[in-house]
C-alpha positions in Angstrom: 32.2 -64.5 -18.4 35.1 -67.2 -18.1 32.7 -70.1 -19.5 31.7 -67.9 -22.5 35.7 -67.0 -23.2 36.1 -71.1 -22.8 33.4 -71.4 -25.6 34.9 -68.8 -27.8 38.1 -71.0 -27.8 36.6 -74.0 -28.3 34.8 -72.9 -31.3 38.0 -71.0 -32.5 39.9 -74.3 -31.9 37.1 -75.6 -34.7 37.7 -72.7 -37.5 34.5 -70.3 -35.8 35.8 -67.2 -35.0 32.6 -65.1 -35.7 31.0 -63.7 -32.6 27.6 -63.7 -34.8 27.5 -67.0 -33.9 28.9 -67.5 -30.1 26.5 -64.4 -29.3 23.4 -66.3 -30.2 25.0 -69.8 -29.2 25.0 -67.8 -25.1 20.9 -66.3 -25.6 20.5 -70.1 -26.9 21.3 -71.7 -24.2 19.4 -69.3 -21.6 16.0 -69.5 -23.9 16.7 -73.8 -23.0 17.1 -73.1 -19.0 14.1 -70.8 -19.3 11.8 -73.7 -21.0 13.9 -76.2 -20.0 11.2 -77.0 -16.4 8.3 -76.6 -18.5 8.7 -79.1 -21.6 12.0 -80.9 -20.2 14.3 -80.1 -22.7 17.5 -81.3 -21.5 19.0 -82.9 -18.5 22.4 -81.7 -19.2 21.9 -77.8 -17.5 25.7 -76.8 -16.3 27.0 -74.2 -18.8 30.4 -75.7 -19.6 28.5 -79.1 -19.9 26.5 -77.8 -22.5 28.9 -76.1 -24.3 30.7 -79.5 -25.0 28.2 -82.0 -24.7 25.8 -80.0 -27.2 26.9 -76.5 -29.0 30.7 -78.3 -29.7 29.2 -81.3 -30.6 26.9 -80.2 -33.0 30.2 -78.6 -35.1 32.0 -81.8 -34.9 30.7 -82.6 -38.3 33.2 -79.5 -39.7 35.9 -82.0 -38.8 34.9 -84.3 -40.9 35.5 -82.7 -44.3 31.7 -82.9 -45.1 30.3 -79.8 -47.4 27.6 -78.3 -45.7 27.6 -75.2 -47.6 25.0 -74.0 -50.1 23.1 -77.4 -49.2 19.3 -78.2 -48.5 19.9 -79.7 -44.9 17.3 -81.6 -42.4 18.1 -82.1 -38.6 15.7 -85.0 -38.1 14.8 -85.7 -34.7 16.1 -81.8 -33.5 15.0 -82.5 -29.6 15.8 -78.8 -28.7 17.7 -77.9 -31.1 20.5 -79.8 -32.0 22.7 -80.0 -34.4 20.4 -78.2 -36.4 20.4 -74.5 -34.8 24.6 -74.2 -34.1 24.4 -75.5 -37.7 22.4 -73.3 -39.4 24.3 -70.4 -37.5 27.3 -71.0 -38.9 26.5 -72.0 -42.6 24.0 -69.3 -43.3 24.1 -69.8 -47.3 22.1 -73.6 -46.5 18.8 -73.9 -45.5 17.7 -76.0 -42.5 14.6 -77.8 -41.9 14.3 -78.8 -38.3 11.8 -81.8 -37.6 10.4 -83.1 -34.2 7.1 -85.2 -33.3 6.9 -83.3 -29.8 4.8 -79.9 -30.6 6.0 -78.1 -27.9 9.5 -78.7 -28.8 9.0 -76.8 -32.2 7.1 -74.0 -30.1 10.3 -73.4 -28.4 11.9 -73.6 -31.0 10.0 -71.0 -33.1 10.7 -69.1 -29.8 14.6 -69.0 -30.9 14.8 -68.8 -34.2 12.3 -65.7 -34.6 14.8 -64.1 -31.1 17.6 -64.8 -32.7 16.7 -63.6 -36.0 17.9 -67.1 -37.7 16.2 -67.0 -41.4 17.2 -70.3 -43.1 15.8 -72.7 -40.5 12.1 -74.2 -41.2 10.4 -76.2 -38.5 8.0 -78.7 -38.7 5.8 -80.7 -36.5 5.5 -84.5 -37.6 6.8 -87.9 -37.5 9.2 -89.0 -40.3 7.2 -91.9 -41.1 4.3 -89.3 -42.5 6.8 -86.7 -43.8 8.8 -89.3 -45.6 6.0 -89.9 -47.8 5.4 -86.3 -48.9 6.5 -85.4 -52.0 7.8 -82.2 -51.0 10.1 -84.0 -48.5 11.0 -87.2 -49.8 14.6 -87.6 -51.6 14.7 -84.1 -51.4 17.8 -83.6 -48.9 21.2 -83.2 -49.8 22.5 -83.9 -46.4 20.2 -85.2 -43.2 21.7 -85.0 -39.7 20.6 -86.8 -36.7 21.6 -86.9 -33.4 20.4 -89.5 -30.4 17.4 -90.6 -32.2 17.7 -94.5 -32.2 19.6 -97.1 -32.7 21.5 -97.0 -36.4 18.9 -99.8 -38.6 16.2 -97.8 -36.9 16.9 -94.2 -37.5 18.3 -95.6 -41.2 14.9 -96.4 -42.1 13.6 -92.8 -40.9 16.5 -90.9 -42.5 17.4 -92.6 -45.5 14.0 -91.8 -47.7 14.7 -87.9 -47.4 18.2 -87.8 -48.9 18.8 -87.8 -52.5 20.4 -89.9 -54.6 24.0 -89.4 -54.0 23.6 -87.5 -51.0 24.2 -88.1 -47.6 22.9 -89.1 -44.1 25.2 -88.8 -40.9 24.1 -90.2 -37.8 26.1 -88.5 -34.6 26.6 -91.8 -32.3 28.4 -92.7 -29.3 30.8 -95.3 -28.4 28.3 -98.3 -29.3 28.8 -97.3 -33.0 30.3 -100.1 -34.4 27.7 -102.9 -32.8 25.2 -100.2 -34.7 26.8 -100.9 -38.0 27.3 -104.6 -37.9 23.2 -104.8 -37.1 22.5 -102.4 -40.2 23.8 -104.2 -43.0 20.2 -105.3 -43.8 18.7 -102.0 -43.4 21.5 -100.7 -45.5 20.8 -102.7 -48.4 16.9 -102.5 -48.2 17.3 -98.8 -48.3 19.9 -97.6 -50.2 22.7 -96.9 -48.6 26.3 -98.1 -48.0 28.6 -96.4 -44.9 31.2 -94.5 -46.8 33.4 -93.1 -44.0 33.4 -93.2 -40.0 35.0 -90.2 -37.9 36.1 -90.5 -34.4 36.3 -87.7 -32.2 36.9 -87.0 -28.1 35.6 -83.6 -27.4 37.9 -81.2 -25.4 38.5 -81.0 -22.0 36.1 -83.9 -21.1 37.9 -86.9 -23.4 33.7 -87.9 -24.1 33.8 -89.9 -27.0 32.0 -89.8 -30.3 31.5 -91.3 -33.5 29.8 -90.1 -36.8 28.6 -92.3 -39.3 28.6 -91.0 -43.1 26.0 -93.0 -45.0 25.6 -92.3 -49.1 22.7 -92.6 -50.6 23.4 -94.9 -53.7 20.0 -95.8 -54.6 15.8 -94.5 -54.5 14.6 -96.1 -51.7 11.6 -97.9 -52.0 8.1 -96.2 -51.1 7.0 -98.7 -48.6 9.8 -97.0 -46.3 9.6 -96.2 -44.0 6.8 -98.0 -42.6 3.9 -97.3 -40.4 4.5 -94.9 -37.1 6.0 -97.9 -34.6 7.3 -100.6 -37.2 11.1 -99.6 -37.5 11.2 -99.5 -33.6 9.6 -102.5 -33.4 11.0 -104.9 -35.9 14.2 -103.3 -36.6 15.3 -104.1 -41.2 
């Protein structure tokens, strides 16, 4: 009970005071120890290590002054979850569409969102270098999240052709962020982007730092990107 009263006041020290949304955050993170030996979820397993290291650091985009309200929203890259489930808790006037390449990630995932009754997430199976060429999906984002996907050129090239024109793309990075932007002005340029702001955050208690990275989408990006499954991680724009 103390490590669920420590949450509470860590999302109250955020602006989330709603117990609609710590209540599922706790049956969350027990549905990702229950799968967690059978599809290796996640290695961080200690509840007041997850509580930072994931469901606080998924809402440190609310510091940031970003609108994520009333917004078509893709978590690219969602793992198990993350930030795209504490998200779409919280803002339930957006809808979420949750993307992985690993099946049995979106299988647990379909697991949580039908237990915990969440009814703007969609989730979908693929890699962004096919979905990214659908028309249903491409420039079709106002805001795309990712969260320890790949390096900053790379996961530009996978996020950038789902955000509209004008909208954004933040990439939630660690403390190699800057390095990550000095290699992407290439990618930047090629794709349609420019790096409008940078936050920097230490969550609580721990001091672990973070970084996001608000990208604008300025102009279309061409249809060649992103390339073939393997090219981006390969031969980095």
């Amino acid at each position: 009970m103390f490590k669920q009263d420590l949450l509470k006041e860590l999302l109250e020290d955020m602006g989330i005071v709603e117990d609609q949304v710590s209540g599922p955050l706790f049956r969350f993170r027990e549905m990702i120890l229950d799968w967690n030996d059978k599809i290796n979820l996640t290695a961080i397993t200690g509840e007041e290590e997850m509580y930072l290291k994931h469901f606080i650091d998924s809402y440190l985009i609310m510091k940031t002054g970003i609108n994520l309200s009333k917004k078509r929203i893709l978590d690219l890259g969602t793992g198990s979850g993350f930030p795209g489930i504490p998200l779409a808790l919280y803002w339930k006037n957006s809808e979420f569409t949750l993307v992985d390449s690993l099946a049995k990630r979106i299988t647990f995932l379909e697991r949580v969102v039908d237990e915990l009754k969440i009814k703007n997430v969609t989730l979908i199976h693929g890699r962004a270098e096919d979905l990214a060429k659908l028309k249903e999906y491409r420039e079709n984002f106002d805001l795309v999240v990712s969260r320890a996907v790949a390096e900053l050129p790379v996961l530009l090239e996978y996020a950038l052709p789902f955000v509209k024109k004008e909208g954004d793309f933040v990439a939630y990075k660690g403390s190699h962020y800057v390095k990550e932007m000095e290699n992407s002005h290439n990618a930047l340029e090629l794709l349609g982007g420019e790096i409008l702001n940078t936050f920097e955050y230490e969550l609580p208690l721990n001091h672990d730092f973070r970084a996001l990275i608000q990208v604008r989408k300025v102009m279309n990006t061409p249809f060649r990107y992103p390339r073939k499954p393997g090219k981006a991680s390969k031969n980095p724009l």
